[in-house]
N, C-alpha and C positions, 0 to 999 in steps of 0.2 A: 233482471239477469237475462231474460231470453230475448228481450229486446235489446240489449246489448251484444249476447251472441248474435243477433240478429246482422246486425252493423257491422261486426266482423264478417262475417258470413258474404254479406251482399259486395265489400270490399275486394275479399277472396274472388268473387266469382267475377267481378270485372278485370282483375286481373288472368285468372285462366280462362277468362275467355281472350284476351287479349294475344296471349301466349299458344293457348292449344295444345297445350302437355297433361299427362299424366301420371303422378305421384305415386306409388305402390309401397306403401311401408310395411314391411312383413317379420316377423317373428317367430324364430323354430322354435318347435315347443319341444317336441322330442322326435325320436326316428324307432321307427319298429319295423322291424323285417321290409330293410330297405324303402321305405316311406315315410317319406319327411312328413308330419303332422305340424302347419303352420299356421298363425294366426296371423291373417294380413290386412291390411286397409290401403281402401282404393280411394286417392284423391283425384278429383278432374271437376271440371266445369259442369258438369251433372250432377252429382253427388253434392257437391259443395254450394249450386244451385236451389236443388232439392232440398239440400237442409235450412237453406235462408229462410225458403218457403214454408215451412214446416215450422219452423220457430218464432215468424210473422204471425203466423196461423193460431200459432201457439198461447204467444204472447196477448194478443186478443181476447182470447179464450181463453185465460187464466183472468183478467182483466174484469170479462162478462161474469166470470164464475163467483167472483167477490162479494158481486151483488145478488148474482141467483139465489148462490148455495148461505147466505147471511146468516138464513135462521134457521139453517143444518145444525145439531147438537155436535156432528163429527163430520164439520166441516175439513178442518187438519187431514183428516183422516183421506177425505176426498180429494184435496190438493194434492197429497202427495203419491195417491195411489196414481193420479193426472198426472203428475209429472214421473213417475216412470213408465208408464204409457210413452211419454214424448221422448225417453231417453230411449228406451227398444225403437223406438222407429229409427233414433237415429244413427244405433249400432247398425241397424239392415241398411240402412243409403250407405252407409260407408262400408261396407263387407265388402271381402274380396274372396273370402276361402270361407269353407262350409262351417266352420266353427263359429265365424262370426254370423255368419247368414241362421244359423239355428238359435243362436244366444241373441239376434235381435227379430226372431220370428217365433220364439217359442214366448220370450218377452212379451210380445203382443199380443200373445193368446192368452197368456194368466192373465194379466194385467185389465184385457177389455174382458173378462170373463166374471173379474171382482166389480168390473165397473158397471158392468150392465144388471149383475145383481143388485146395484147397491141398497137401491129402495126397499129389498129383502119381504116381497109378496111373491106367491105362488106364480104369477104370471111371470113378473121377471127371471123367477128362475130357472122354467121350463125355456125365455129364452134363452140365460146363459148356457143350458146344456144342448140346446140347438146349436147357438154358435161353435160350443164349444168342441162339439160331435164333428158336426163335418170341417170345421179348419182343426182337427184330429188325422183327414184323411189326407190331407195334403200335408201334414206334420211325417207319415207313415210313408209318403210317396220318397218327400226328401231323405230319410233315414235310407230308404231303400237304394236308392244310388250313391251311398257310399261305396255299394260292394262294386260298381262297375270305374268309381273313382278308385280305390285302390287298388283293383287289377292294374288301373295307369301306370301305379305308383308316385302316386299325386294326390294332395287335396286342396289343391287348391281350382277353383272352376275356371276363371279367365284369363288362364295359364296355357286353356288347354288346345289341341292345335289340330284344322277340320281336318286332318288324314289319321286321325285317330279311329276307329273302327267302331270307338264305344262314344262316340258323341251324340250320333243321332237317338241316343236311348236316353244319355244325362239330359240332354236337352227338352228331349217330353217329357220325360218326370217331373222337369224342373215347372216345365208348362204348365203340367196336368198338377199339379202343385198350386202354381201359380193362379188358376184357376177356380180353386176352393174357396182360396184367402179373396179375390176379389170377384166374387157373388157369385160368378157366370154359370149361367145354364150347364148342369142341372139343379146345380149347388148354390140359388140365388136365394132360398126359402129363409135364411138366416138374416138375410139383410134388414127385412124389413121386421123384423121378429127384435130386431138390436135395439131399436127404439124405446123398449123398455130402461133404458140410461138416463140419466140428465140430461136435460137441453145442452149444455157445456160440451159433455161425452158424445153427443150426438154428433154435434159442426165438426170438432177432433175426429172420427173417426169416419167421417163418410167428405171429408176433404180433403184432408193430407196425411192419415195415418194407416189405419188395418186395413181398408179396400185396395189402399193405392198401393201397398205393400208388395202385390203381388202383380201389379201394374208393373211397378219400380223394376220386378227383378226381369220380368219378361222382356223389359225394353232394352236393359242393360244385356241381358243373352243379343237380343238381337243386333246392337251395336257390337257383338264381338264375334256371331257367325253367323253363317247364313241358312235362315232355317229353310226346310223341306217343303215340297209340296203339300204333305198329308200335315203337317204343321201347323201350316199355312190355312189350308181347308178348314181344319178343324179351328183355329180364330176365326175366322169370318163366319162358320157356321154359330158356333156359341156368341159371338158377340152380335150378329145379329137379330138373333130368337132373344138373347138376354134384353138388347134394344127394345125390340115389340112386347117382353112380358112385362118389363120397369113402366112403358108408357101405359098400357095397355088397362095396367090394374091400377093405375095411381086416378084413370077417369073416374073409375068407381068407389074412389076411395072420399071419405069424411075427414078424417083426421087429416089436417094440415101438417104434421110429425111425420107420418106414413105416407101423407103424396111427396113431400122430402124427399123419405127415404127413396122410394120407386123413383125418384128420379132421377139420384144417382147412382141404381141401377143401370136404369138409362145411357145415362152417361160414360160409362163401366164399359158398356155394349159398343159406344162408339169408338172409345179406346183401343178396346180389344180388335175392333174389327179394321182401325188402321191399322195396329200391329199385323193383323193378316193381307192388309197391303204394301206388306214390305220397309211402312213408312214408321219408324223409330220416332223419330225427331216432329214427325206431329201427334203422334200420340204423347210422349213427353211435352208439348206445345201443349194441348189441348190438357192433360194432366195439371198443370201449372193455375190453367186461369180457369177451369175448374175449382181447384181447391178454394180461389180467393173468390169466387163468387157463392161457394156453396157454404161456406164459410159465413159468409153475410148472409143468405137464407137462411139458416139456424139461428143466427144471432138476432134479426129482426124478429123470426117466431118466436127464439124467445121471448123478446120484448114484449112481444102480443101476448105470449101466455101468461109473463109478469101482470098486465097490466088487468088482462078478464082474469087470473085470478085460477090459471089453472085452465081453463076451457082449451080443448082443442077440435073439436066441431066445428068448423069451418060453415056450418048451418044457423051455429049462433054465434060467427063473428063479423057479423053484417055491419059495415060501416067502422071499424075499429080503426081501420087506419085514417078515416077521416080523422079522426081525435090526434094521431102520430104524425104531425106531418112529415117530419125527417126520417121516423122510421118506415114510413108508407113510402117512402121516394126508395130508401133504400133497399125494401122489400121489391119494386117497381123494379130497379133495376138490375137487382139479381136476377129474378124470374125473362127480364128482356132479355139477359143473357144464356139463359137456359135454353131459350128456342134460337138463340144467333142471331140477335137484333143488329143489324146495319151495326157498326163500328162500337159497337159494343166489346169488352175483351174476348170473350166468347168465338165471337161472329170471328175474328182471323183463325180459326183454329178449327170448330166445328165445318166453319161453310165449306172450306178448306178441304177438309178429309172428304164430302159427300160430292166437293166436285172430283177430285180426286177418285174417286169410286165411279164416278160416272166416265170418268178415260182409261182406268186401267182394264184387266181383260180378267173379270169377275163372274160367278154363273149370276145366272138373271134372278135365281129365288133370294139371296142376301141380298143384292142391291132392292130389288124389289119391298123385302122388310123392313130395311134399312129406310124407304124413302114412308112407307105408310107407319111405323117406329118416330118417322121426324113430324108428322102429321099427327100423331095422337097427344106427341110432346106438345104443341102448339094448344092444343084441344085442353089438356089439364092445367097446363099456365093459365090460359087465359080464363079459365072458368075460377082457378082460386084468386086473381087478381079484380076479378067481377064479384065477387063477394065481398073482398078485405076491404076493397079501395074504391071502388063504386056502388055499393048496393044503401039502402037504407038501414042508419042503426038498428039494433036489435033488443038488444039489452043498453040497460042504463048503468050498470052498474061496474064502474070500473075505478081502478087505482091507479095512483101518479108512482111512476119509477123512477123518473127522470137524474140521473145522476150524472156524474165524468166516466164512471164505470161501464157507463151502457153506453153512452155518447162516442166517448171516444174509439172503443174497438168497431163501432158500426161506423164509423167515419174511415177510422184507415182500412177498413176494408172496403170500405165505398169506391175510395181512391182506387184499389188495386181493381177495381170489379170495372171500373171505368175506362182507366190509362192498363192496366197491366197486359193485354194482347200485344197494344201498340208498343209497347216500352218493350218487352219479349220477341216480338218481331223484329227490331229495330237492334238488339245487341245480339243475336243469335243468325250468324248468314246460312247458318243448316233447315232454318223453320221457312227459308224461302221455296216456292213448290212454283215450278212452272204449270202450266194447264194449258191443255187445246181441248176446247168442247166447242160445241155450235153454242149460241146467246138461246137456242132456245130450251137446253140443256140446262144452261145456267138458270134460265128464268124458270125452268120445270122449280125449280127447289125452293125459290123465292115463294111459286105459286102452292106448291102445297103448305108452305110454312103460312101460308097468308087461308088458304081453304082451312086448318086448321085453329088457326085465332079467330075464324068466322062461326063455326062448328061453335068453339069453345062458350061466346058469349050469347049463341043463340039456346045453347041448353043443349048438347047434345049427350043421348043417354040411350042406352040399351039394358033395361032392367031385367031381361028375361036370363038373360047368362050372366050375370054380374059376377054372380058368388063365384062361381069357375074362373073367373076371368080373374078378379080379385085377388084370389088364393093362387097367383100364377099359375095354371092351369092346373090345379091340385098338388103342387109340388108342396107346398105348408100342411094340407094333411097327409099328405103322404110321409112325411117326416114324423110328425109327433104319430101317427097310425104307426106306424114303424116303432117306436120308440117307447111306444105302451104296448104292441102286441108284444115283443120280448121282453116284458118287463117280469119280474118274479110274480109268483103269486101269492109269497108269503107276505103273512100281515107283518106290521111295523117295520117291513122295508120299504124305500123310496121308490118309484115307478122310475124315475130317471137316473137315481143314484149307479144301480147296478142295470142299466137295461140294456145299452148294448154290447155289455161283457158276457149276457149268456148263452151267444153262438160260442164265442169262447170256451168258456167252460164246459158247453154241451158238445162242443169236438174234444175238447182233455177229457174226460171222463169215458165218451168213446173209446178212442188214444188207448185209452188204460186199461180199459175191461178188455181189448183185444189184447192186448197183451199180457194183459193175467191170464186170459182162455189159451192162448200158445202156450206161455210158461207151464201151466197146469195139463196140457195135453201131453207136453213132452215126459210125463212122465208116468204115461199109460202106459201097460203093454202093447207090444208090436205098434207104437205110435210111431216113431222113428222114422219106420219104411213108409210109413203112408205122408207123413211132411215132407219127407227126403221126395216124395216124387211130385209136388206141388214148388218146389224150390224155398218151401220155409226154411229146413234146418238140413245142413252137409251133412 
């Protein structure tokens, strides 16, 4: 079924792209004190791109899942909670008005929040309440600019028109929204915490669903106004620093699951920080062949973990891909694409934005992190590619998986991880980007990507600060610290269940006693005169 949506999908999009229109199908719901309440859907050659990709991505991954999840007792159960997962994503790519953007954003939060429990141990569930806490704060941001939408009198967002006095406010909310959902600095600490999920859960959500979510909506603001300076800043500063903490902690990381995740961090970082270079169309560029290559890094690891049997130690998967040979190539050439190997899909999209950064008129401290960020990326590829795929066996003990299940979705995403830049390049004349740099500019980038794969296979390690560096510079304990210091301290309640409700509660109960003490003052003698001269009571 999704590979058939799929095919419609891909047909649609060669047609509007063809054409260059788009679609807005909208629906009153009702009208209350002069403000239409409308549900609307936005079709165009994004949107309707977007969802090809996402139901490729999909389809793959429902594919892989058949065989992961075999000897799940509530396997059912997992398919289908996956697939409304895929169905909230694809209400948010089509949203036009906040109704829908909330019903396929609040979607995505139950949904990845049952999924990352699912295994139902202590660990995963402290991360579901991580995730679930801070993409809570950008749930809270979007609420909040309803009231400056209906002052419009409007709810609908890309309706709305820059000489409006309240845009530049919806606009950073929407941002600062947008920002929660897809990791960035400060709000990264949940990313890598999500990996408590299935392998399956994992490629779905750190490709083309929950991260990209809030990629998706910032790129679509920016295609319909022109954001601010301080806007702007504040992208390239968060994407940046997001840049350097994804590469940063994924060197010191073990778990092949977890240098993943950090790496679409990473990735997240470069997105965000075209976005702060004005460039739309290559962060949806880069967006794209992302998904389909990270997509096939989850899907090879899983292979790898099918096959040891669960291991994810990257200390003892010395030699495994020697045993895989098609899943080692395709392991190979996800990861070439992660650091922008020569003509790989990646490389038109990544090299792209970072020449790009080097001609536009940016401060020196992001591009700066931005280029040693591309340099650590180099460093953790090539270190987990020297273990899988060149090092000496380890262990002897492994299992055959080999089925159409696992063959086929690493195959059509091989394809896309291969042909998909060039293919995207080539139907999209907005992903064209001119540049003027000096060649020695150009070749700065080529050189640190190359000092970097040098670093990576000579063993480069700093163990004296690891733990800090790891923990992105303590933003993981800072969060569950947070999270256990206001936790109750009565016995048989949850430490996360109720913990960050009790500022809450601890301002209502304030709230109230102040209010009891005025009520009950006001009916002292000669109290009157002395509130009346404080301005409590006329």
């Amino acid at each position: 079924m999704l590979f058939s949506y799929c095919s419609i999908m891909g047909i649609l999009t060669w047609l509007f792209f063809m054409i260059s229109k788009t679609l807005i199908v909208e629906v009153d719901l009702f009208m209350f004190c002069s403000v239409n309440f409308s549900f609307s859907m936005v079709l165009d050659k994004i949107s309707i791109s977007f969802s090809m990709v996402v139901t490729l991505i999909s389809g793959s991954v429902f594919l892989f899942s058949h065989k992961y999840m075999e000897e799940d007792p509530f396997k059912d159960r997992f398919i289908w909670i996956l697939m409304f997962f895929v169905i909230s994503m694809n209400l948010l790519i089509f949203s036009g008005s906040l109704f829908f953007i909330l019903l396929g954003w609040d979607g995505l939060g139950i949904t990845s929040f049952a999924l990352i429990i699912y295994y139902q141990s202590q660990e995963s569930l402290g991360a579901g309440f991580q995730t679930l806490m801070i993409n809570r704060l950008g749930d809270v941001v979007i609420v909040l600019s309803m009231f400056l939408l209906l002052s419009s009198g409007q709810f609908t967002i890309f309706s709305m028109s820059e000489k409006m006095y309240y845009l530049s406010g919806v606009v950073t909310m929407l941002c600062v929204a947008s920002l929660t959902k897809s990791a960035q600095f400060p709000f990264s600490s949940w990313l890598p915490a999500a990996m408590a999920a299935p392998t399956p859960v994992s490629a779905l959500v750190h490709s083309s669903t929950l991260v990209t979510a809030g990629i998706f909506l910032m790129i679509r603001l920016s295609y319909n106004f022109s954001m601010s300076d301080s806007i702007t800043s504040m992208l390239l500063f968060c994407g940046s620093v997001t840049c350097l903490l994804g590469g940063w902690a994924a060197i010191y990381e073990n778990d092949i699951k977890k240098i993943i995740a950090l790496s679409t961090l990473s990735q997240l970082g470069v997105m965000v920080f075209s976005l702060g270079l004005n460039l739309p169309s290559l962060a949806l560029f880069h967006l794209y062949t992302h998904a389909l290559f990270k997509a096939l890094l989850f899907l090879a690891a899983g292979h790898i973990l099918l096959v040891t049997f669960g291991n994810q130690d990257i200390r003892l998967l010395g030699g495994v891909g020697l045993l895989m040979p098609l899943v080692s190539v395709m392991f190979n050439i996800s990861s070439l694409c992660l650091i922008g190997f020569p003509f790989m899909s990646a490389f038109y999209s990544k090299h792209l934005i970072l020449e790009k950064m080097l001609m536009a008129n940016v401060n020196l401290m992001s591009a700066f992190l931005m280029m040693v960020a591309t340099m650590m990326t180099a460093i953790y590829v090539s270190r987990t590619l020297k273990v899988v795929s060149s090092s000496k066996i380890i262990s002897s003990v492994f299992s055959s998986v080999s089925s159409i299940f696992t063959t086929l979705p690493v195959m059509i995403l091989g394809l896309g991880g291969i042909m998909g830049g060039k293919l995207l390049l080539s139907l999209e004349v907005n992903n064209f980007e001119y540049v003027f740099i000096s060649s020695s500019e150009s070749n700065l980038i080529n050189f640190i990507t190359f000092l970097g794969v040098v670093l990576g296979f000579l063993g480069f390690s700093m163990k004296k600060s690891s733990w800090g560096l790891s923990t992105l510079f303590f933003l993981t304990p800072l969060v569950y610290g947070s999270m256990k210091l206001l936790a109750p301290v009565k016995k048989g309640v949850g430490t996360l269940d109720y913990g960050w409700l009790e500022p809450y509660f601890f301002i209502k109960n304030k709230f109230y006693f102040s209010g009891s003490f005025l009520s009950n003052m006001s009916t002292w003698p000669n109290s009157r005169f002395f509130l009346s001269c404080f301005g409590l009571m006329y």
